[in-house]
MARMI-136997 format. One line per field, with one value per residue (C-alpha): x, y negated, z negated; residue in three letters. Coordinates in steps of 0.25 Angstrom, whole numbers. Layout:
N
x <- c(X; ...)
y <- c(Y; ...)
z <- c(Z; ...)
residu <- c(ALA; ...)
***
This chain:
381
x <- c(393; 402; 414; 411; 411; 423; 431; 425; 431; 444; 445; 441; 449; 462; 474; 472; 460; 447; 449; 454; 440; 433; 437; 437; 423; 421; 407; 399; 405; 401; 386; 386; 388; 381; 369; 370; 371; 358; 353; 338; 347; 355; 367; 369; 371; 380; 389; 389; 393; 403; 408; 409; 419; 428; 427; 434; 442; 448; 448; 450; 458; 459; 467; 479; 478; 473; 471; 474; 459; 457; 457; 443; 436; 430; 422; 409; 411; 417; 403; 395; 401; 399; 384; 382; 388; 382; 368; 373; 376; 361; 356; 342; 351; 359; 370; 369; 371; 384; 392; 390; 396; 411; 409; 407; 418; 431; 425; 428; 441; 442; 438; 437; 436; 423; 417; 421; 406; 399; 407; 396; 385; 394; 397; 382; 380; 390; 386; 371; 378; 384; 371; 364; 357; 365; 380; 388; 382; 388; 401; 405; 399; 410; 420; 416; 416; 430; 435; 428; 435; 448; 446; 440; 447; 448; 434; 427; 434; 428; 414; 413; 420; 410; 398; 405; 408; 391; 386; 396; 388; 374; 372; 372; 357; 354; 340; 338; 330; 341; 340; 347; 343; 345; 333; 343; 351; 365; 372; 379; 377; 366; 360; 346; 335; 326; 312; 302; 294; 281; 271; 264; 251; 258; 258; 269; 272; 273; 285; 293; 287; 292; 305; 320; 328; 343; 352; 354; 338; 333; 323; 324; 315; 320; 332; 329; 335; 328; 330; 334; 337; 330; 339; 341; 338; 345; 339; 341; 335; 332; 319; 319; 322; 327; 331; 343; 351; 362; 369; 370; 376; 386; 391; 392; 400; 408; 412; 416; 425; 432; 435; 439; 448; 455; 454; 464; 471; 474; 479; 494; 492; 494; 478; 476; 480; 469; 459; 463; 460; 447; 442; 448; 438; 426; 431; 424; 412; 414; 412; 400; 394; 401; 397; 382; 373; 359; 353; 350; 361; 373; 382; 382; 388; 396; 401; 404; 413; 422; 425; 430; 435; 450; 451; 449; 458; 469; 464; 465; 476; 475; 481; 469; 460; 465; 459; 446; 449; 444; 430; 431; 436; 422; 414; 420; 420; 405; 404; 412; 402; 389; 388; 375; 384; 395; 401; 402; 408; 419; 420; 424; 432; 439; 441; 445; 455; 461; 464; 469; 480; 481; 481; 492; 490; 493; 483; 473; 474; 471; 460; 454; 455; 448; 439; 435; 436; 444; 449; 452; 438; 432; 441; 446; 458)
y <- c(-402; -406; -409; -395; -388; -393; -391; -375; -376; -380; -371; -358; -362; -367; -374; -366; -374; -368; -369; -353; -350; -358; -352; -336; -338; -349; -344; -344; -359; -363; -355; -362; -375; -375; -371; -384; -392; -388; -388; -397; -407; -418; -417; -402; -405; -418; -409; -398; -408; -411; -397; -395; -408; -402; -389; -395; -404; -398; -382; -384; -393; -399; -398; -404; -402; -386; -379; -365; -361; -367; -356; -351; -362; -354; -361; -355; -360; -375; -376; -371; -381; -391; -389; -390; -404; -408; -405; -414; -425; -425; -423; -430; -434; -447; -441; -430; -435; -444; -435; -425; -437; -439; -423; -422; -430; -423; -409; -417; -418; -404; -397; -406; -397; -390; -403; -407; -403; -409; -422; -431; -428; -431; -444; -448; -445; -453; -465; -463; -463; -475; -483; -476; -484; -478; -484; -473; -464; -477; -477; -462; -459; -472; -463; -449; -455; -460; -448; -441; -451; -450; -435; -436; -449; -449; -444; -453; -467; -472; -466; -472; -485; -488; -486; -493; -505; -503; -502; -512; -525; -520; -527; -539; -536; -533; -537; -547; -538; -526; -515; -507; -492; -494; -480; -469; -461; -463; -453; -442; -427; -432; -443; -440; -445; -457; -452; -457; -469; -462; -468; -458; -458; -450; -435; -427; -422; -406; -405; -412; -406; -396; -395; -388; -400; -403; -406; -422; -422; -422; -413; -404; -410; -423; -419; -410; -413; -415; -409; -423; -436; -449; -456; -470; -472; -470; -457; -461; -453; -440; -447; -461; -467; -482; -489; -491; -506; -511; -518; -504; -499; -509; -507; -493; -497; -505; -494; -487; -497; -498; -482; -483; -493; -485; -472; -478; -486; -471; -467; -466; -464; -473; -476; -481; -496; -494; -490; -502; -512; -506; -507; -521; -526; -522; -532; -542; -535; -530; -545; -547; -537; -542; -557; -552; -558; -559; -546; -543; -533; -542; -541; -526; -525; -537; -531; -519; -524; -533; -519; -515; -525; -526; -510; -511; -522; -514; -502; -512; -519; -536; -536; -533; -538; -552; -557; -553; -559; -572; -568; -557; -568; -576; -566; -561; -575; -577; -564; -570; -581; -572; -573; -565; -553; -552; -540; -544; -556; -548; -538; -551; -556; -544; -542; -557; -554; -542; -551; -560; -549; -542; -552; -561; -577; -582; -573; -574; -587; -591; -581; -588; -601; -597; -591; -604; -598; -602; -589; -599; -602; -588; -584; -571; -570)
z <- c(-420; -408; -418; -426; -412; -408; -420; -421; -406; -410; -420; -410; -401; -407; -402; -388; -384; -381; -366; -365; -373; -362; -350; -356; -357; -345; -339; -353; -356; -342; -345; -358; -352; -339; -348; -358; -346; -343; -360; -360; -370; -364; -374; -372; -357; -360; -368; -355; -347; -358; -358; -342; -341; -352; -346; -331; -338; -351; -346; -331; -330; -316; -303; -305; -319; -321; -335; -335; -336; -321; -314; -323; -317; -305; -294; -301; -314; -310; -299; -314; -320; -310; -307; -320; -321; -309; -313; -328; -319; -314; -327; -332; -346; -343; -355; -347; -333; -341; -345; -334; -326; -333; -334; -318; -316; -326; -318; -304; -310; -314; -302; -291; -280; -286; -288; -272; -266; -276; -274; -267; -276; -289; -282; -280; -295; -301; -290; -297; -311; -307; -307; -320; -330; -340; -344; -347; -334; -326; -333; -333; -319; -314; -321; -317; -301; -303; -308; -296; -286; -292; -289; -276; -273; -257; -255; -265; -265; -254; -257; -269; -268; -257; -266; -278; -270; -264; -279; -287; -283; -284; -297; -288; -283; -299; -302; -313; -323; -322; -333; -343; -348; -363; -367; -367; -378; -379; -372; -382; -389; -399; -392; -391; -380; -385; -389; -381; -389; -395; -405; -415; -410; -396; -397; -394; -382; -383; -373; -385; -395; -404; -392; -396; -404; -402; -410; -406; -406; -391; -388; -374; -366; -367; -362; -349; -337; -325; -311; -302; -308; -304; -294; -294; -308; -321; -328; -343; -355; -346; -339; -338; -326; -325; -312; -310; -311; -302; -310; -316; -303; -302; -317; -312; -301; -309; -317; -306; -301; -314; -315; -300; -303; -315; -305; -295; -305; -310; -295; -292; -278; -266; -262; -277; -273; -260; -270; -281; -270; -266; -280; -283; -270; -278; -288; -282; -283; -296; -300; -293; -301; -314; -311; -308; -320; -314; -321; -336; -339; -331; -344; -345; -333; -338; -349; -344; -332; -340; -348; -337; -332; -337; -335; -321; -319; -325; -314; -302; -307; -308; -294; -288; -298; -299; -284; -293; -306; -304; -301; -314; -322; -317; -320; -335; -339; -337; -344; -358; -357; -358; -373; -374; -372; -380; -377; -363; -367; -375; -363; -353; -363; -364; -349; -348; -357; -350; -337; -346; -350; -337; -327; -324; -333; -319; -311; -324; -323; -310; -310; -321; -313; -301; -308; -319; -330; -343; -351; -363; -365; -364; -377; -372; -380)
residu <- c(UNK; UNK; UNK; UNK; UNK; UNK; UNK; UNK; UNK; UNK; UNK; UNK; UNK; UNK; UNK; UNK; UNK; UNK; UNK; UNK; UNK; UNK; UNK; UNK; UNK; UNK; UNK; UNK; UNK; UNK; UNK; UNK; UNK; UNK; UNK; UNK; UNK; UNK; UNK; UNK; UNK; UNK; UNK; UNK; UNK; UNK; UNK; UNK; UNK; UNK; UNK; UNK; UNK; UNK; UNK; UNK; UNK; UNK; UNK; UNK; UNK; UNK; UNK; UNK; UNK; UNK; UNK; UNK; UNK; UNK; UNK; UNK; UNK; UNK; UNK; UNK; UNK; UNK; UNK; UNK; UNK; UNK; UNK; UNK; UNK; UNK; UNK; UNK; UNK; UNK; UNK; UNK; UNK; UNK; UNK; UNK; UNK; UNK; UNK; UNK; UNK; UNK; UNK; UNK; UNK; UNK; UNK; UNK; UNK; UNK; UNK; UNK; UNK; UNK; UNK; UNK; UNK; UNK; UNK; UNK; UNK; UNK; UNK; UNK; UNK; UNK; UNK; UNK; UNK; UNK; UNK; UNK; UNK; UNK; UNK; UNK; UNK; UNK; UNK; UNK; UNK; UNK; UNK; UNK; UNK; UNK; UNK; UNK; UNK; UNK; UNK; UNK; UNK; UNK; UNK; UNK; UNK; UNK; UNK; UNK; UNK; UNK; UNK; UNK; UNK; UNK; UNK; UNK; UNK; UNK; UNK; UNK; UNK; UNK; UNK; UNK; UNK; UNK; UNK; UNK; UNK; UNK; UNK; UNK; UNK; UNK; UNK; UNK; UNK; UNK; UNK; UNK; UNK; UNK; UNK; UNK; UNK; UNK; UNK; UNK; UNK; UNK; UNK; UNK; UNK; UNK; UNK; UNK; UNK; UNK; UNK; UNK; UNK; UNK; UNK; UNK; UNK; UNK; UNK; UNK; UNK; UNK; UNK; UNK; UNK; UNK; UNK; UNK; UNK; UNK; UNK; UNK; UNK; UNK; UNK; UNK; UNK; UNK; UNK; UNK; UNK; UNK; UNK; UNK; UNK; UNK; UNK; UNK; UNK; UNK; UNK; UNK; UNK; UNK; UNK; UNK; UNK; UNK; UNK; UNK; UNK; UNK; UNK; UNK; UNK; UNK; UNK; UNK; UNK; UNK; UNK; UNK; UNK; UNK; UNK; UNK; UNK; UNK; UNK; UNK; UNK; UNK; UNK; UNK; UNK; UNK; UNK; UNK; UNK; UNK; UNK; UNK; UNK; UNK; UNK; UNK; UNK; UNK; UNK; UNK; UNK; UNK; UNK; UNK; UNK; UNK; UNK; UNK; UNK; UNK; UNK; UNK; UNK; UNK; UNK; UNK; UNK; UNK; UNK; UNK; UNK; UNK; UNK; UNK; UNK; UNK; UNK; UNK; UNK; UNK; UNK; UNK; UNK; UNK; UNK; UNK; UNK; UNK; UNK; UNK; UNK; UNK; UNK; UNK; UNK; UNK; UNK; UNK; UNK; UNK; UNK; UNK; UNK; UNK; UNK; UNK; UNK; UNK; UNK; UNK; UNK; UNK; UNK; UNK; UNK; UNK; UNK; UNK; UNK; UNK; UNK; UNK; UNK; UNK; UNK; UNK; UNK; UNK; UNK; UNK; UNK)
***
Protein backbone atom coordinates (compact mmCIF):
# COMPACT_ATOMS: atom_id res chain seq x y z
CA UNK A 1 0.00 0.00 0.00
CA UNK A 2 2.82 2.51 0.96
CA UNK A 3 4.76 1.75 -2.37
CA UNK A 4 1.20 2.03 -4.48
CA UNK A 5 0.81 5.38 -2.73
CA UNK A 6 3.88 6.71 -3.36
CA UNK A 7 4.10 5.90 -6.88
CA UNK A 8 0.33 7.41 -7.48
CA UNK A 9 2.15 10.50 -5.77
CA UNK A 10 4.73 10.52 -8.12
CA UNK A 11 2.72 10.43 -10.87
CA UNK A 12 0.27 13.47 -9.51
CA UNK A 13 2.80 15.45 -8.90
CA UNK A 14 5.40 14.98 -11.56
CA UNK A 15 8.89 16.15 -11.89
CA UNK A 16 8.12 19.49 -9.80
CA UNK A 17 7.57 17.54 -6.55
CA UNK A 18 4.72 17.68 -4.56
CA UNK A 19 6.01 20.21 -2.18
CA UNK A 20 3.91 23.24 -4.12
CA UNK A 21 0.65 20.88 -3.45
CA UNK A 22 1.55 20.68 0.26
CA UNK A 23 1.66 24.13 0.99
CA UNK A 24 -1.50 25.39 -1.24
CA UNK A 25 -3.50 23.47 0.72
CA UNK A 26 -1.15 23.55 4.20
CA UNK A 27 -3.94 23.84 7.01
CA UNK A 28 -6.00 20.76 5.76
CA UNK A 29 -2.47 18.52 5.72
CA UNK A 30 -1.69 19.75 9.06
CA UNK A 31 -5.73 18.95 10.15
CA UNK A 32 -5.06 15.69 8.55
CA UNK A 33 -2.07 14.99 10.22
CA UNK A 34 -2.76 16.36 13.66
CA UNK A 35 -5.73 14.18 13.62
CA UNK A 36 -3.70 10.75 12.84
CA UNK A 37 -1.37 11.69 15.54
CA UNK A 38 -4.28 11.29 17.65
CA UNK A 39 -5.91 7.87 15.53
CA UNK A 40 -6.68 5.00 18.46
CA UNK A 41 -4.02 2.78 16.26
CA UNK A 42 -0.31 3.11 17.06
CA UNK A 43 0.89 2.82 13.25
CA UNK A 44 -1.33 5.58 12.16
CA UNK A 45 0.27 7.78 14.79
CA UNK A 46 3.88 6.45 13.98
CA UNK A 47 3.37 7.42 10.32
CA UNK A 48 2.06 11.35 11.62
CA UNK A 49 5.04 11.63 13.33
CA UNK A 50 6.52 10.33 9.95
CA UNK A 51 4.89 12.84 8.02
CA UNK A 52 5.46 16.14 10.52
CA UNK A 53 9.50 15.39 10.24
CA UNK A 54 9.29 15.39 6.41
CA UNK A 55 7.22 18.24 6.54
CA UNK A 56 10.05 20.65 8.57
CA UNK A 57 12.71 19.01 7.08
CA UNK A 58 11.87 18.45 3.15
CA UNK A 59 9.16 21.45 2.67
CA UNK A 60 10.62 24.00 5.28
CA UNK A 61 13.57 23.78 4.99
CA UNK A 62 15.77 25.40 7.83
CA UNK A 63 17.43 28.58 8.72
CA UNK A 64 20.46 28.71 7.03
CA UNK A 65 19.11 26.56 4.54
CA UNK A 66 15.39 27.92 3.58
CA UNK A 67 12.93 26.43 0.84
CA UNK A 68 10.75 28.77 -0.88
CA UNK A 69 7.66 27.49 0.92
CA UNK A 70 9.36 29.04 4.34
CA UNK A 71 7.55 31.88 4.70
CA UNK A 72 4.01 29.50 4.77
CA UNK A 73 5.14 28.27 7.91
CA UNK A 74 3.42 30.51 10.25
CA UNK A 75 3.88 30.66 14.15
CA UNK A 76 0.51 28.91 14.33
CA UNK A 77 1.02 26.17 12.20
CA UNK A 78 4.80 25.37 13.10
CA UNK A 79 3.23 25.51 17.43
CA UNK A 80 0.29 22.95 15.61
CA UNK A 81 2.82 20.89 14.42
CA UNK A 82 4.83 20.82 17.42
CA UNK A 83 2.18 19.99 20.14
CA UNK A 84 1.24 17.55 18.18
CA UNK A 85 4.80 16.05 18.18
CA UNK A 86 5.23 16.76 21.56
CA UNK A 87 2.17 15.11 22.84
CA UNK A 88 3.81 11.66 20.24
CA UNK A 89 6.71 12.01 22.34
CA UNK A 90 4.68 11.19 25.54
CA UNK A 91 2.78 8.64 23.88
CA UNK A 92 1.53 5.23 25.74
CA UNK A 93 3.00 3.19 22.15
CA UNK A 94 6.73 2.70 22.56
CA UNK A 95 6.88 2.85 18.33
CA UNK A 96 5.03 5.78 18.83
CA UNK A 97 7.16 7.48 21.43
CA UNK A 98 10.32 6.24 18.88
CA UNK A 99 9.68 7.75 16.03
CA UNK A 100 8.27 10.78 17.57
CA UNK A 101 11.82 11.24 19.00
CA UNK A 102 14.22 11.39 15.77
CA UNK A 103 10.96 13.44 14.36
CA UNK A 104 11.24 15.93 17.39
CA UNK A 105 14.79 16.35 16.80
CA UNK A 106 14.99 17.01 12.48
CA UNK A 107 11.83 19.84 13.63
CA UNK A 108 14.60 21.28 16.36
CA UNK A 109 16.55 21.60 13.06
CA UNK A 110 13.93 23.21 11.06
CA UNK A 111 12.59 25.72 13.40
CA UNK A 112 14.73 26.07 16.33
CA UNK A 113 13.51 29.18 17.63
CA UNK A 114 9.80 27.94 17.87
CA UNK A 115 11.11 24.91 19.39
CA UNK A 116 13.34 27.30 22.05
CA UNK A 117 10.46 27.57 25.12
CA UNK A 118 9.87 23.98 25.07
CA UNK A 119 13.65 23.41 25.23
CA UNK A 120 14.00 22.01 29.03
CA UNK A 121 11.16 19.71 28.77
CA UNK A 122 12.44 18.05 25.22
CA UNK A 123 15.69 17.57 27.14
CA UNK A 124 14.05 15.75 30.22
CA UNK A 125 12.22 13.54 27.76
CA UNK A 126 15.12 12.42 25.85
CA UNK A 127 17.14 11.99 29.46
CA UNK A 128 14.04 9.44 30.17
CA UNK A 129 14.39 7.94 26.79
CA UNK A 130 17.97 7.44 27.50
CA UNK A 131 17.25 4.85 30.24
CA UNK A 132 13.99 2.93 28.39
CA UNK A 133 13.79 -0.79 28.47
CA UNK A 134 13.47 -0.76 24.86
CA UNK A 135 16.88 -0.61 22.56
CA UNK A 136 16.00 1.28 19.79
CA UNK A 137 14.16 4.19 22.14
CA UNK A 138 17.87 4.41 23.75
CA UNK A 139 19.64 4.58 20.43
CA UNK A 140 17.52 7.10 18.61
CA UNK A 141 16.77 9.30 21.75
CA UNK A 142 21.02 9.64 22.11
CA UNK A 143 20.78 10.70 18.35
CA UNK A 144 17.69 13.06 18.62
CA UNK A 145 19.76 14.94 21.92
CA UNK A 146 22.79 15.40 19.85
CA UNK A 147 21.02 16.77 17.13
CA UNK A 148 19.41 19.13 19.58
CA UNK A 149 22.80 20.02 21.23
CA UNK A 150 24.47 20.75 17.97
CA UNK A 151 21.71 23.09 17.54
CA UNK A 152 21.46 24.54 20.86
CA UNK A 153 25.25 23.99 21.53
CA UNK A 154 26.10 26.78 24.07
CA UNK A 155 23.05 26.15 26.29
CA UNK A 156 22.88 22.48 26.38
CA UNK A 157 26.80 21.23 26.39
CA UNK A 158 27.21 21.63 29.87
CA UNK A 159 23.79 20.54 31.00
CA UNK A 160 23.98 17.50 29.36
CA UNK A 161 27.54 16.58 29.79
CA UNK A 162 27.05 16.75 33.57
CA UNK A 163 24.17 14.19 33.52
CA UNK A 164 26.13 11.98 30.96
CA UNK A 165 29.27 11.94 32.95
CA UNK A 166 26.39 11.52 36.43
CA UNK A 167 24.69 8.40 34.57
CA UNK A 168 27.56 6.65 32.34
CA UNK A 169 28.85 4.49 35.57
CA UNK A 170 25.56 3.53 37.10
CA UNK A 171 25.91 0.09 35.65
CA UNK A 172 28.59 -0.12 38.35
CA UNK A 173 25.78 -0.51 41.17
CA UNK A 174 23.97 -3.06 38.63
CA UNK A 175 22.26 -5.83 40.66
CA UNK A 176 23.11 -9.38 39.77
CA UNK A 177 19.63 -10.42 38.57
CA UNK A 178 19.25 -7.31 35.91
CA UNK A 179 16.64 -7.73 33.17
CA UNK A 180 15.69 -7.41 29.73
CA UNK A 181 11.94 -6.57 28.08
CA UNK A 182 11.93 -9.26 25.33
CA UNK A 183 7.19 -9.05 25.16
CA UNK A 184 6.89 -6.37 22.90
CA UNK A 185 6.05 -6.16 19.00
CA UNK A 186 8.65 -5.00 16.83
CA UNK A 187 8.37 -1.75 16.03
CA UNK A 188 6.91 -0.91 12.15
CA UNK A 189 3.57 -0.09 9.87
CA UNK A 190 2.23 -3.86 10.36
CA UNK A 191 3.62 -4.88 13.58
CA UNK A 192 0.77 -5.79 15.67
CA UNK A 193 0.52 -5.88 19.55
CA UNK A 194 1.08 -9.42 21.25
CA UNK A 195 -2.46 -10.93 22.23
CA UNK A 196 -2.83 -11.47 25.72
CA UNK A 197 -2.23 -15.46 26.41
CA UNK A 198 -5.85 -16.91 26.85
CA UNK A 199 -7.07 -20.41 27.09
CA UNK A 200 -10.53 -21.71 25.65
CA UNK A 201 -12.41 -22.06 28.39
CA UNK A 202 -11.96 -17.79 29.13
CA UNK A 203 -14.72 -15.89 27.65
CA UNK A 204 -14.35 -12.97 25.86
CA UNK A 205 -14.11 -9.79 27.05
CA UNK A 206 -16.82 -7.55 25.32
CA UNK A 207 -14.66 -4.34 25.12
CA UNK A 208 -12.64 -6.45 22.55
CA UNK A 209 -15.19 -8.00 21.04
CA UNK A 210 -16.73 -7.34 17.76
CA UNK A 211 -14.22 -3.76 17.82
CA UNK A 212 -13.23 -1.91 14.31
CA UNK A 213 -10.12 -4.08 12.71
CA UNK A 214 -7.14 -2.49 11.00
CA UNK A 215 -5.30 -3.34 8.38
CA UNK A 216 -2.05 -4.76 10.20
CA UNK A 217 -4.65 -6.69 12.60
CA UNK A 218 -4.47 -4.52 16.03
CA UNK A 219 -7.78 -3.92 17.40
CA UNK A 220 -8.45 -0.03 18.84
CA UNK A 221 -8.51 -0.54 22.17
CA UNK A 222 -5.21 -2.11 22.53
CA UNK A 223 -3.86 0.71 21.07
CA UNK A 224 -5.29 3.74 23.02
CA UNK A 225 -2.99 6.08 24.34
CA UNK A 226 -3.20 7.23 27.84
CA UNK A 227 -3.26 10.65 29.56
CA UNK A 228 0.47 10.49 31.72
CA UNK A 229 3.11 7.87 31.27
CA UNK A 230 4.36 5.94 34.26
CA UNK A 231 7.76 7.47 35.04
CA UNK A 232 10.58 5.71 36.03
CA UNK A 233 9.78 2.60 34.29
CA UNK A 234 9.74 1.39 30.63
CA UNK A 235 6.16 1.71 29.23
CA UNK A 236 6.41 -1.40 26.62
CA UNK A 237 3.32 -2.76 24.78
CA UNK A 238 0.89 0.32 25.58
CA UNK A 239 0.55 -1.06 29.51
CA UNK A 240 3.01 -2.84 30.88
CA UNK A 241 5.24 -1.49 33.09
CA UNK A 242 8.90 -2.75 33.78
CA UNK A 243 11.43 -1.22 36.03
CA UNK A 244 13.92 0.08 34.78
CA UNK A 245 17.90 -1.41 34.67
CA UNK A 246 21.06 0.52 35.08
CA UNK A 247 22.96 -1.06 33.13
CA UNK A 248 20.33 -0.03 30.64
CA UNK A 249 21.02 3.68 31.46
CA UNK A 250 24.58 3.43 31.16
CA UNK A 251 24.19 1.79 27.49
CA UNK A 252 22.17 4.70 27.11
CA UNK A 253 24.76 6.81 28.06
CA UNK A 254 27.17 5.22 26.14
CA UNK A 255 25.15 5.95 23.01
CA UNK A 256 25.24 9.36 23.67
CA UNK A 257 28.85 9.86 24.15
CA UNK A 258 29.46 8.15 21.01
CA UNK A 259 26.87 10.53 18.84
CA UNK A 260 28.58 13.45 20.80
CA UNK A 261 31.68 12.49 19.80
CA UNK A 262 30.72 12.39 16.05
CA UNK A 263 28.74 15.96 16.64
CA UNK A 264 32.03 17.80 17.61
CA UNK A 265 34.05 15.71 15.26
CA UNK A 266 31.47 17.42 12.66
CA UNK A 267 32.41 21.20 14.24
CA UNK A 268 34.82 23.43 12.45
CA UNK A 269 34.82 25.80 14.88
CA UNK A 270 37.58 26.68 17.56
CA UNK A 271 35.65 25.30 21.02
CA UNK A 272 35.46 21.82 18.95
CA UNK A 273 38.95 20.60 20.45
CA UNK A 274 37.60 21.75 24.37
CA UNK A 275 34.71 19.62 23.78
CA UNK A 276 36.94 16.54 22.34
CA UNK A 277 38.87 16.62 25.42
CA UNK A 278 35.98 16.70 27.58
CA UNK A 279 34.44 13.68 26.20
CA UNK A 280 37.89 11.84 25.84
CA UNK A 281 37.88 12.12 30.22
CA UNK A 282 34.73 10.00 30.07
CA UNK A 283 36.76 7.40 28.46
CA UNK A 284 37.85 6.23 31.57
CA UNK A 285 34.45 5.76 32.71
CA UNK A 286 33.24 4.49 29.61
CA UNK A 287 35.54 1.30 30.41
CA UNK A 288 34.35 1.06 33.74
CA UNK A 289 31.11 0.39 32.41
CA UNK A 290 32.43 -1.76 29.44
CA UNK A 291 34.62 -3.92 31.93
CA UNK A 292 31.39 -4.36 34.28
CA UNK A 293 30.48 -8.25 34.03
CA UNK A 294 28.67 -8.95 37.45
CA UNK A 295 24.97 -8.81 35.97
CA UNK A 296 23.25 -11.34 33.51
CA UNK A 297 23.02 -9.11 30.61
CA UNK A 298 27.02 -7.83 30.80
CA UNK A 299 27.45 -8.88 27.03
CA UNK A 300 24.79 -6.87 25.58
CA UNK A 301 26.10 -4.01 26.69
CA UNK A 302 29.38 -5.66 25.60
CA UNK A 303 28.59 -5.96 22.38
CA UNK A 304 27.11 -3.05 21.58
CA UNK A 305 30.11 -0.79 23.00
CA UNK A 306 32.69 -2.54 20.80
CA UNK A 307 30.26 -1.57 17.81
CA UNK A 308 30.97 1.46 18.52
CA UNK A 309 34.00 1.54 19.58
CA UNK A 310 36.29 1.97 16.43
CA UNK A 311 33.67 4.86 15.38
CA UNK A 312 34.27 6.85 18.20
CA UNK A 313 37.72 6.55 18.12
CA UNK A 314 37.67 7.98 14.61
CA UNK A 315 35.28 11.07 16.34
CA UNK A 316 37.97 11.76 19.08
CA UNK A 317 40.83 11.10 17.18
CA UNK A 318 43.72 8.24 18.53
CA UNK A 319 45.50 11.21 20.09
CA UNK A 320 43.27 11.39 22.68
CA UNK A 321 42.23 7.99 22.94
CA UNK A 322 45.56 6.34 23.08
CA UNK A 323 46.10 7.47 27.10
CA UNK A 324 42.89 5.07 27.33
CA UNK A 325 43.69 2.38 24.96
CA UNK A 326 45.46 0.18 27.19
CA UNK A 327 42.48 -0.15 29.63
CA UNK A 328 39.97 -0.68 26.12
CA UNK A 329 42.46 -3.16 24.75
CA UNK A 330 41.77 -5.10 28.65
CA UNK A 331 38.63 -4.73 28.47
CA UNK A 332 37.87 -6.11 24.53
CA UNK A 333 40.11 -8.70 25.03
CA UNK A 334 38.12 -10.44 27.86
CA UNK A 335 35.31 -9.91 25.62
CA UNK A 336 36.96 -11.97 22.45
CA UNK A 337 37.47 -14.74 25.03
CA UNK A 338 33.62 -14.91 26.17
CA UNK A 339 32.94 -17.72 23.76
CA UNK A 340 29.24 -18.12 25.01
CA UNK A 341 28.60 -15.08 22.91
CA UNK A 342 29.68 -15.10 19.54
CA UNK A 343 28.66 -12.03 18.20
CA UNK A 344 30.44 -10.30 20.92
CA UNK A 345 33.41 -12.01 20.22
CA UNK A 346 33.19 -11.04 16.63
CA UNK A 347 32.22 -7.51 17.55
CA UNK A 348 35.65 -7.25 19.75
CA UNK A 349 37.28 -8.64 17.34
CA UNK A 350 36.39 -6.36 14.86
CA UNK A 351 37.08 -3.35 17.19
CA UNK A 352 40.53 -4.98 17.98
CA UNK A 353 41.19 -4.84 14.57
CA UNK A 354 40.18 -1.23 13.96
CA UNK A 355 43.04 0.01 16.53
CA UNK A 356 45.08 -2.33 14.91
CA UNK A 357 44.58 -0.26 11.62
CA UNK A 358 44.29 3.13 13.12
CA UNK A 359 46.65 3.33 15.55
CA UNK A 360 50.14 3.77 15.16
CA UNK A 361 52.30 -0.38 15.45
CA UNK A 362 54.47 1.53 17.92
CA UNK A 363 51.60 3.27 20.08
CA UNK A 364 49.46 -0.31 19.49
CA UNK A 365 52.12 -1.96 20.49
CA UNK A 366 53.00 -0.67 23.58
CA UNK A 367 49.29 -0.39 24.48
CA UNK A 368 48.97 -3.87 24.07
CA UNK A 369 51.94 -4.30 26.53
CA UNK A 370 50.72 -2.65 29.25
CA UNK A 371 47.80 -3.91 28.89
CA UNK A 372 49.09 -8.07 28.75
CA UNK A 373 47.43 -8.81 26.03
CA UNK A 374 48.84 -10.67 22.92
CA UNK A 375 46.89 -9.71 19.65
CA UNK A 376 48.54 -12.83 17.87
CA UNK A 377 46.64 -15.33 19.96
CA UNK A 378 43.10 -13.58 19.88
CA UNK A 379 43.30 -14.31 15.79
CA UNK A 380 41.93 -10.76 14.80
CA UNK A 381 43.24 -10.85 11.51
Amino acid sequence: VRLYCQDTWRIICGPQGGARLLVAHLDSVIDAYVAAAQAPNHAVREAACHCIAELAGRVAGSPEQQTPYRQDFTQPRVQRLLDTLLGCFQDESWPVRDVASVAVGKFVVAFPAQCEPLRSELVQLWFEQLADNIPSLRQNGAAALATAVGIWTPALWDEVLATLTSTLPVVLQQPENSQIFTDYAPSGPFSVPKPKPASLQDKVDPAFANQTMYSCGSIAPKTFKRKSRVKDSGCMNCSNDQPRQLWEASEGMMYLLVELAALVARDPSPAARARKESLAALLPSLTSAFACSQYRHHHLLKQRTCERLPGLTTSLGVDLVLPHLSELLRATADCVAMSTHLALQENARAALLAWQQSVPPADFDAACQAAGVDVKSLAIG
